[in-house]
LOKE-516411 format. One record per residue (C-alpha): x, y, z; residue number from 1; residue in three letters. Coordinates in steps of 0.2 Angstrom, whole numbers. Example, Ala and Ser with C-alpha at 12.3 -4.5 7.8 and 13.67 -1.06 7.14 Angstrom:
! residues 2
<node px="62" py="-22" pz="39" num="1" residu="ala"/>
<node px="68" py="-5" pz="36" num="2" residu="ser"/>
//
This chain:
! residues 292
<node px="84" py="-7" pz="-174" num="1" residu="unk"/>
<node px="73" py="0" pz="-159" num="2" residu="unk"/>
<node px="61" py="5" pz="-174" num="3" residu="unk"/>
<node px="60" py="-13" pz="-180" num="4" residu="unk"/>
<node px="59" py="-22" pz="-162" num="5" residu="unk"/>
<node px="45" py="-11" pz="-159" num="6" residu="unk"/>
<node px="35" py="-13" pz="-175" num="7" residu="unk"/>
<node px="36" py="-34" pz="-168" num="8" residu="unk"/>
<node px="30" py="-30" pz="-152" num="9" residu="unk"/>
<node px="16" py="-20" pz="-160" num="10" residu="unk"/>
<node px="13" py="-35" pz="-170" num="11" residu="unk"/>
<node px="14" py="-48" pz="-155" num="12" residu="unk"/>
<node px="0" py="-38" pz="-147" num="13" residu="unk"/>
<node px="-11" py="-36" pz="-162" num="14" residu="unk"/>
<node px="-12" py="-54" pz="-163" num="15" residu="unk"/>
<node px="-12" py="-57" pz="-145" num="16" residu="unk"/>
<node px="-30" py="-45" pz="-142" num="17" residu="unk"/>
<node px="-40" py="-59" pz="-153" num="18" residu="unk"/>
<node px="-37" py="-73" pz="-141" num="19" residu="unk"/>
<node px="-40" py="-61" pz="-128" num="20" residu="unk"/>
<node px="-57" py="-58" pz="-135" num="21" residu="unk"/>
<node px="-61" py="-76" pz="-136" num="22" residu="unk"/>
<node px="-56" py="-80" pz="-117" num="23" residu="unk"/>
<node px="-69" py="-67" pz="-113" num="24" residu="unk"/>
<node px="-83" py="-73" pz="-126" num="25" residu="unk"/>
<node px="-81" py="-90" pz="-121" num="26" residu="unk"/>
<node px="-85" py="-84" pz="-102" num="27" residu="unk"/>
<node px="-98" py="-76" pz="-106" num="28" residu="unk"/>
<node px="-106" py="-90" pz="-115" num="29" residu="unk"/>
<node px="-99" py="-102" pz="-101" num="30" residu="unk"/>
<node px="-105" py="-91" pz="-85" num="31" residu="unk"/>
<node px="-115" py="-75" pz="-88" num="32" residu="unk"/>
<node px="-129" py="-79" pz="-102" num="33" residu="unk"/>
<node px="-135" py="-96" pz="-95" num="34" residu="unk"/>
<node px="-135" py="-89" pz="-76" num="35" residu="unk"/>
<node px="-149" py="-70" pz="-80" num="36" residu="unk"/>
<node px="-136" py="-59" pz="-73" num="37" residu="unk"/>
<node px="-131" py="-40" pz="-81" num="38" residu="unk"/>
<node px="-111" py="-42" pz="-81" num="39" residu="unk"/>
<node px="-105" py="-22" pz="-82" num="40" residu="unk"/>
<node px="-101" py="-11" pz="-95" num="41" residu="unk"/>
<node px="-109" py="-13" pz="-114" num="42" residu="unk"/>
<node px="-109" py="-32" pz="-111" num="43" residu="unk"/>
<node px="-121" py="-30" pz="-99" num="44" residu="unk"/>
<node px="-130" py="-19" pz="-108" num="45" residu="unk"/>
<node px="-131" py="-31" pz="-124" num="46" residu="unk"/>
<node px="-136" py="-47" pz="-111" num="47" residu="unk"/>
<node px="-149" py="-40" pz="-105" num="48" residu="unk"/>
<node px="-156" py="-35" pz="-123" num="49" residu="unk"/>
<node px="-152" py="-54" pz="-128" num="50" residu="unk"/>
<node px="-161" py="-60" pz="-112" num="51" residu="unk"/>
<node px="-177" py="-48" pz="-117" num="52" residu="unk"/>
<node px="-178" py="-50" pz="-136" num="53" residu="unk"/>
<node px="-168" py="-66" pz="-140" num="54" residu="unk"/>
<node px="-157" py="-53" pz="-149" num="55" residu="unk"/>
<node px="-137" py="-58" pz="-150" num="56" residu="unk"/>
<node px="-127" py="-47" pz="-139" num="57" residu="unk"/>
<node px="-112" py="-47" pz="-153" num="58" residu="unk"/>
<node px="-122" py="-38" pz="-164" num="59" residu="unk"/>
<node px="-130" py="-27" pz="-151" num="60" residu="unk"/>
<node px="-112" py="-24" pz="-141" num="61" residu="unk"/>
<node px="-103" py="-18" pz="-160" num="62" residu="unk"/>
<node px="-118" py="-7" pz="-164" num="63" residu="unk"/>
<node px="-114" py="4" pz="-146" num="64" residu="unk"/>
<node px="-95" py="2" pz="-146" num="65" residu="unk"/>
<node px="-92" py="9" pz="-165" num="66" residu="unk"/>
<node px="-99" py="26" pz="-162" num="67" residu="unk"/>
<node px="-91" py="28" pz="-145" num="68" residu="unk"/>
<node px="-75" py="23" pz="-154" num="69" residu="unk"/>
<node px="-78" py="37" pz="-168" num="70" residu="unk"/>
<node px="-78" py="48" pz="-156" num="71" residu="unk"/>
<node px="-64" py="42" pz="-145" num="72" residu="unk"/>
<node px="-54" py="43" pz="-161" num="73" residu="unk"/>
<node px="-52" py="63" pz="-160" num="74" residu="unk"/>
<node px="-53" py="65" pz="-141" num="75" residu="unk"/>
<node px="-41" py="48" pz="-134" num="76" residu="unk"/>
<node px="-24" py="41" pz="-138" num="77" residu="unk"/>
<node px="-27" py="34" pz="-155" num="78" residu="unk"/>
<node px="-16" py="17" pz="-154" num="79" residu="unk"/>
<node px="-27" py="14" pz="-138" num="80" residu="unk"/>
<node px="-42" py="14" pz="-150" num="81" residu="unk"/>
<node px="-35" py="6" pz="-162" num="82" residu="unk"/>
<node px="-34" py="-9" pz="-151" num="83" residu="unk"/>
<node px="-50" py="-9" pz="-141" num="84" residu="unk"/>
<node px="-56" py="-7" pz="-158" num="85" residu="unk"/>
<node px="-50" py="-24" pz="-164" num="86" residu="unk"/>
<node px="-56" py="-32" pz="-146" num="87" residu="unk"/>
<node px="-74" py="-25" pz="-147" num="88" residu="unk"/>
<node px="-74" py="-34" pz="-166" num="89" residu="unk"/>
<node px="-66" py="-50" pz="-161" num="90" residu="unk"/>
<node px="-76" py="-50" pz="-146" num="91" residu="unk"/>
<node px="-94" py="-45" pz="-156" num="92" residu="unk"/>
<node px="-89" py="-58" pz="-169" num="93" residu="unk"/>
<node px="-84" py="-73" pz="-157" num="94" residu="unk"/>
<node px="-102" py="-71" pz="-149" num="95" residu="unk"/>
<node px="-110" py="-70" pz="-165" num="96" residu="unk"/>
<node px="-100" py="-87" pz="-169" num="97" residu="unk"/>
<node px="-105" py="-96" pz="-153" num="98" residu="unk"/>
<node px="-122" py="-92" pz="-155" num="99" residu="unk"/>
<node px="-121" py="-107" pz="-169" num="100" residu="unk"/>
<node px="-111" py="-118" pz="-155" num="101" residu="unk"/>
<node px="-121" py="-129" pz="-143" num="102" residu="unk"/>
<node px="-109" py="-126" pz="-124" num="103" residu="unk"/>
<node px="-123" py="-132" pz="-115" num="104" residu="unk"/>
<node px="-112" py="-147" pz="-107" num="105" residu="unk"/>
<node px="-101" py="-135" pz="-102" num="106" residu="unk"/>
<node px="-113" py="-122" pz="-93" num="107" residu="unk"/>
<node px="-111" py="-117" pz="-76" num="108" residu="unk"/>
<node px="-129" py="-115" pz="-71" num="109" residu="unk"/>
<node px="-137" py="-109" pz="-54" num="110" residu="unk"/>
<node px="-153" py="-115" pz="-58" num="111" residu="unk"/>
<node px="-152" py="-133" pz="-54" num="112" residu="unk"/>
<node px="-145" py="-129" pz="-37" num="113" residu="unk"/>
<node px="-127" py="-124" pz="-36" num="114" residu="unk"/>
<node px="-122" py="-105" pz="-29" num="115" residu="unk"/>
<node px="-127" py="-93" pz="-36" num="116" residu="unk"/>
<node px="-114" py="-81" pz="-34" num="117" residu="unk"/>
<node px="-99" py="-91" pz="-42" num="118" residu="unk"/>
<node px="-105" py="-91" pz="-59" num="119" residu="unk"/>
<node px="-104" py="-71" pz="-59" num="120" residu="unk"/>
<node px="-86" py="-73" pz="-49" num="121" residu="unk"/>
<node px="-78" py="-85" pz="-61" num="122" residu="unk"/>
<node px="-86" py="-75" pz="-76" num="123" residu="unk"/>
<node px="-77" py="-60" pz="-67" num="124" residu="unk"/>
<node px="-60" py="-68" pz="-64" num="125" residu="unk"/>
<node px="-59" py="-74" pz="-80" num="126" residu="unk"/>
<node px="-64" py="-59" pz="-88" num="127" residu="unk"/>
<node px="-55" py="-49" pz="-78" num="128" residu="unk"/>
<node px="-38" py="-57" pz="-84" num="129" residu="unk"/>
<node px="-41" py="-53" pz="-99" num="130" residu="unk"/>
<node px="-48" py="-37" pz="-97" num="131" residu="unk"/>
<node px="-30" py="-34" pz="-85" num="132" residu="unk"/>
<node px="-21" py="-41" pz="-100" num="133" residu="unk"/>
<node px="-27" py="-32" pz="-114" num="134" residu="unk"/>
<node px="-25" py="-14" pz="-102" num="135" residu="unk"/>
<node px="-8" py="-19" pz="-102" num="136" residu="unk"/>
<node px="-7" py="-18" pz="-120" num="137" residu="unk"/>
<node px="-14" py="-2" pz="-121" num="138" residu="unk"/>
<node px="-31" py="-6" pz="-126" num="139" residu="unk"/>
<node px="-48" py="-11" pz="-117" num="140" residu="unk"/>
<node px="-63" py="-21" pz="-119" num="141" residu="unk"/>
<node px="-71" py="-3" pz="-125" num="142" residu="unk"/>
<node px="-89" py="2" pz="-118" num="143" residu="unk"/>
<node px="-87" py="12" pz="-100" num="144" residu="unk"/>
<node px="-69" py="12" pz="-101" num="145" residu="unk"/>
<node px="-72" py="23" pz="-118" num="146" residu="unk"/>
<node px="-84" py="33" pz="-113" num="147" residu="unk"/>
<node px="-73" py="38" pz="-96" num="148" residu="unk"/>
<node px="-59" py="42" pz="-106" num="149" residu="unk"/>
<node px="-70" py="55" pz="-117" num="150" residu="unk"/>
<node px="-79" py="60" pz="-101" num="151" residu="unk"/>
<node px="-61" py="63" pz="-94" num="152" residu="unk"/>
<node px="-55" py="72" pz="-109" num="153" residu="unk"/>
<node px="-69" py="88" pz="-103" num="154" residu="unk"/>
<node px="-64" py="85" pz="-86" num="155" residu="unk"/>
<node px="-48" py="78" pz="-82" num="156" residu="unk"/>
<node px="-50" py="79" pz="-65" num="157" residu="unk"/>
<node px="-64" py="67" pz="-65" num="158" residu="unk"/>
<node px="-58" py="48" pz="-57" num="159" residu="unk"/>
<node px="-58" py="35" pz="-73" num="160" residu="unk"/>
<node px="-65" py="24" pz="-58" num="161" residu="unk"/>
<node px="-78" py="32" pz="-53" num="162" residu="unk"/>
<node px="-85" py="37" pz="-68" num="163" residu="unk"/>
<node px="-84" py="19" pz="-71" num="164" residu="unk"/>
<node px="-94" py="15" pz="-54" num="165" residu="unk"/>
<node px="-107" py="26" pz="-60" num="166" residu="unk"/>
<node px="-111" py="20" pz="-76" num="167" residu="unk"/>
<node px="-109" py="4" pz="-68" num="168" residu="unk"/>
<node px="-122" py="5" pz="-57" num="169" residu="unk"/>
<node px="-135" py="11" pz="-69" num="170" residu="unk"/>
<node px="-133" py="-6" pz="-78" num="171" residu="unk"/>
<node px="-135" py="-13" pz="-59" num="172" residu="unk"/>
<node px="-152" py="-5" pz="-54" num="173" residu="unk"/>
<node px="-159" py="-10" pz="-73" num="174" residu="unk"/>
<node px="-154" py="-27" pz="-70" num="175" residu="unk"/>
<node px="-165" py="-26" pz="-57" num="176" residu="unk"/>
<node px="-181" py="-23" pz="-68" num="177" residu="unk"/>
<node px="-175" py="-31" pz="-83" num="178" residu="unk"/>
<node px="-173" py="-49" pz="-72" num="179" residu="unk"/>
<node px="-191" py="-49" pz="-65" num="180" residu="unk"/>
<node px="-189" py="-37" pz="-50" num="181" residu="unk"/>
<node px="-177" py="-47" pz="-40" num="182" residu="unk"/>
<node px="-160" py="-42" pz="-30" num="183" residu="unk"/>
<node px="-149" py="-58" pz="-33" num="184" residu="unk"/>
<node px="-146" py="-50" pz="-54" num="185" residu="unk"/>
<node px="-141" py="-34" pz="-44" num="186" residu="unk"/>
<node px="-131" py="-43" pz="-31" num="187" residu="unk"/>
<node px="-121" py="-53" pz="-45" num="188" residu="unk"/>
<node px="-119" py="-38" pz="-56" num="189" residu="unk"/>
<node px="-112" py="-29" pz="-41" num="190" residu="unk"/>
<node px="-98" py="-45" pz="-36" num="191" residu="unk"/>
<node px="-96" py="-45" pz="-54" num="192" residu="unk"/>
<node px="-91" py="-28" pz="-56" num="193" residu="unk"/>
<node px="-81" py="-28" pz="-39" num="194" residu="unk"/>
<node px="-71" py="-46" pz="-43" num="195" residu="unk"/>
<node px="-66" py="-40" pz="-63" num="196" residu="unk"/>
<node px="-60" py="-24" pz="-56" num="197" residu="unk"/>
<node px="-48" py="-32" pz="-44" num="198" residu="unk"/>
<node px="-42" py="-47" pz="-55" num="199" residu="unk"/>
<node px="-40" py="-32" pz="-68" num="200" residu="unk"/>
<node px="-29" py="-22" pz="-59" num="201" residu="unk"/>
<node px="-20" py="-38" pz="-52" num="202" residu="unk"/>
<node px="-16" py="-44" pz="-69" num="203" residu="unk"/>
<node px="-12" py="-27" pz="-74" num="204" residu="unk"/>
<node px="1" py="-22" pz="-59" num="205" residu="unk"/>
<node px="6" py="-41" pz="-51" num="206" residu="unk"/>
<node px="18" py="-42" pz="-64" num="207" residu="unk"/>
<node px="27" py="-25" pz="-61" num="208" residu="unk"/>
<node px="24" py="-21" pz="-46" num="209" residu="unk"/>
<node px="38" py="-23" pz="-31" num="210" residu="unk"/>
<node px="46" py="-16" pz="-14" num="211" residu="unk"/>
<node px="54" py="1" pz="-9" num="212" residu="unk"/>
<node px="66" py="-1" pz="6" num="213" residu="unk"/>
<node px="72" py="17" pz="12" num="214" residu="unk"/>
<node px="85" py="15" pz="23" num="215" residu="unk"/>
<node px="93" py="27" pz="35" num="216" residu="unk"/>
<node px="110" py="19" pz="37" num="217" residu="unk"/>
<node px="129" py="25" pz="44" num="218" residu="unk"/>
<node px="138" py="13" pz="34" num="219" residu="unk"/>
<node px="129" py="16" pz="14" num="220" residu="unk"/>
<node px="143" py="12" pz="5" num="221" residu="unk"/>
<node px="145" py="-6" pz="13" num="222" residu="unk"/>
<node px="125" py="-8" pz="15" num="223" residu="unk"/>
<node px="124" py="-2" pz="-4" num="224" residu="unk"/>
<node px="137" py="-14" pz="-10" num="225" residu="unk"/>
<node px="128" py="-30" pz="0" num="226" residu="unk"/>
<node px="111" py="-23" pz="-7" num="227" residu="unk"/>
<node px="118" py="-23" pz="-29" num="228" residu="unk"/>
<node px="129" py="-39" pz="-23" num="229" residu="unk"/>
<node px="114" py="-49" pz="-18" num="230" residu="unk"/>
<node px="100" py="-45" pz="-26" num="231" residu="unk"/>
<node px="105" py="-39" pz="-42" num="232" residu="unk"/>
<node px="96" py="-22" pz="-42" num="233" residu="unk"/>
<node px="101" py="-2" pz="-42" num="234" residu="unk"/>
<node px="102" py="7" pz="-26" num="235" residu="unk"/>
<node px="101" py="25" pz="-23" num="236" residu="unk"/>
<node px="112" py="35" pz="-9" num="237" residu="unk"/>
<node px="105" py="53" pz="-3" num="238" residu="unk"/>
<node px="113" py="61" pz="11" num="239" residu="unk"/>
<node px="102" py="64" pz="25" num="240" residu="unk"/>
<node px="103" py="72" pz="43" num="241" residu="unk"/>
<node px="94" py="65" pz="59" num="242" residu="unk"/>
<node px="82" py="79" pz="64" num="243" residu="unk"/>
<node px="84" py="77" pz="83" num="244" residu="unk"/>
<node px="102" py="69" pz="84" num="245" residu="unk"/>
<node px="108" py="81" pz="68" num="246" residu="unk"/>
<node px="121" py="66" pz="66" num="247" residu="unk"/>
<node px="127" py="64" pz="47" num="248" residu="unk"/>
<node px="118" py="49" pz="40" num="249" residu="unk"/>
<node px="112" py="41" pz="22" num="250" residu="unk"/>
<node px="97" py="38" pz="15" num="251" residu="unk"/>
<node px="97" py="20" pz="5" num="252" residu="unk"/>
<node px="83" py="20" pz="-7" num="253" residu="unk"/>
<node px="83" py="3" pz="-15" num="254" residu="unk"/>
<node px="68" py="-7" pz="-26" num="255" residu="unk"/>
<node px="67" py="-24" pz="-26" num="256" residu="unk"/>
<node px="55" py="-40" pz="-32" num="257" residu="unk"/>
<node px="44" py="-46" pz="-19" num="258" residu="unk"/>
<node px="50" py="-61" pz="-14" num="259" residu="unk"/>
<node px="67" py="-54" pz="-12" num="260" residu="unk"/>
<node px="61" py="-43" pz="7" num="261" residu="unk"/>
<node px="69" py="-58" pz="17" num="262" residu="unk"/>
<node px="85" py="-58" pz="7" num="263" residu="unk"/>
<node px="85" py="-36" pz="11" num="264" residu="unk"/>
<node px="79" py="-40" pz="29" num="265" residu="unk"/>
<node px="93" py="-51" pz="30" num="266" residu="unk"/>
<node px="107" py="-38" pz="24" num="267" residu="unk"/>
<node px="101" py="-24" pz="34" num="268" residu="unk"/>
<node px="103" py="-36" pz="48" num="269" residu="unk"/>
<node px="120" py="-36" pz="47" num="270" residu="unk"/>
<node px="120" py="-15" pz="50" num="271" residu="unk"/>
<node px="112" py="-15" pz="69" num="272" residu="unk"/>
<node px="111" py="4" pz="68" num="273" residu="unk"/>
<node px="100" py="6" pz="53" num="274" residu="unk"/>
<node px="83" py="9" pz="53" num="275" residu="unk"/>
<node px="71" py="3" pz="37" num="276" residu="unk"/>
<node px="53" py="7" pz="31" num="277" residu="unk"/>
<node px="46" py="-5" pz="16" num="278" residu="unk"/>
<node px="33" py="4" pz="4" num="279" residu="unk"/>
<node px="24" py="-3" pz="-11" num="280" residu="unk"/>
<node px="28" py="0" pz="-29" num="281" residu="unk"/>
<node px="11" py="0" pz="-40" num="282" residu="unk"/>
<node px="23" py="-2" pz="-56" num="283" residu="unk"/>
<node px="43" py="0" pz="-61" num="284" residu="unk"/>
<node px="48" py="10" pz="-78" num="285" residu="unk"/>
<node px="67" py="7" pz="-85" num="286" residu="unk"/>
<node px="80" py="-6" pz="-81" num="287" residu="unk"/>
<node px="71" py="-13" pz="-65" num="288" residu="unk"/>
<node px="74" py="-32" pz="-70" num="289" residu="unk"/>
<node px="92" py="-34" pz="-65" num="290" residu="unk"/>
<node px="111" py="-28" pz="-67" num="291" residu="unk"/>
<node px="126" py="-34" pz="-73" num="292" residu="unk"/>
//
């Protein structure tokens, strides 16, 4: 049964990644290609070679990502590749199919006048959602994320993220000839990169990520009970010992959703003598949801 479930979740996400390649296609055509700006990674890369030769950037961006995928294939996770694989097609072939399509009532353009930093920050918001969405799957929008996932393979204590930035701001400083020798591509390619990043990683973690209260108590068992009563969610007892008192205490370890602090705030209330310290939790593995 658990071998059947997962084969239609992998299915689920198989069929999710196309639309997640069209969202981005559509931005592109939308926000970056009518606006001379390098977005990051092999899209920018294939942008600038459209804006130079008149040369679509689907064709361009399947030509570099197939060979970085061949050799991701014997160096990263295969099922990630497999997936970034079908993104980078969907997402070649959607730019391919567009180039037939006339958006031009639907263009965001800085040249008549509007700012010109919002086309490259809603390009990278939506972009990033579906950049954060298709990480959650297990995949990527291929290009630098590849290429830093071989890189790291050689040298695993390399950042992802910076390697990222690096290759990043190569595309940046190109932009930079490539647009006529002028600052603002450079600029938008940096807000780009810095506004995808954040919506990426928001999308990736907003939806699991939560509250640790650690709580240093006299009463656990009652404080405990209140906590799994009320909120609905696994809390942990460790005994502990006060370093300059050396009285007997426990520590309460509880996570909970972020909207629920008030509720803990309010519970811990009613122990005067315990004293509480709230962290963040990046992501939650296991039965985090709720109990019976």
């Amino acid at each position: 049964m658990k071998n059947v479930n997962k084969r239609r979740e992998e299915y689920k996400t198989l069929i999710l990644i196309p639309f997640f390649a069209l969202g981005m296609a559509l931005s592109y055509n939308l926000f970056v290609f009518p606006n001379s700006f390098a977005p990051s990674g092999v899209g920018g890369i294939a942008t600038m070679v459209q804006y130079v030769f008149k040369f679509n950037a689907g064709y361009l961006n399947m030509a570099i990502n197939v060979p970085i995928l061949i050799v991701a294939w014997k160096l990263v996770d295969r099922e990630f590749v497999i997936k970034t694989g079908l993104f980078t097609l969907c997402f070649s072939g959607f730019l391919m199919l567009f180039e037939h399509v006339d958006f031009s009532r639907f263009y965001y353009l800085t040249a008549n006048g509007t700012s010109k930093i919002l086309g490259p920050v809603a390009a990278a918001v939506v972009n990033g959602t579906f950049y954060g969405l298709a990480l959650r799957v297990h995949g990527s929008s291929g290009g630098t994320d590849v290429v830093s996932f071989c890189i790291r393979h050689y040298h695993p204590e390399y950042n992802v993220t910076w390697i990222s930035f690096v290759l990043n701001a190569i595309i940046a400083c190109v932009s930079y000839v490539v647009y006529g020798y002028q600052f603002e591509p450079v600029i938008c390619c940096i807000v780009y990169c810095f506004v995808l990043t954040a919506m990426g990683n928001r999308v990736l973690q907003g939806a699991q990520s939560a509250l640790k209260f650690e709580i240093v108590t006299e009463d656990p068992e009652q404080l405990a009970g209140d906590l799994m009563q009320e909120l609905k969610h696994g809390v942990t007892m460790v005994p502990a010992e006060g370093a300059y008192t050396r009285e007997r205490k426990s520590l309460v370890i509880c996570i909970v959703n972020k909207h629920q602090i008030a509720d803990v705030k309010k519970i811990i209330g009613h122990y005067p003598g315990s004293f509480a310290y709230i962290s963040s939790v990046s992501q939650t593995l296991g039965n985090f949801v709720k109990i019976k």
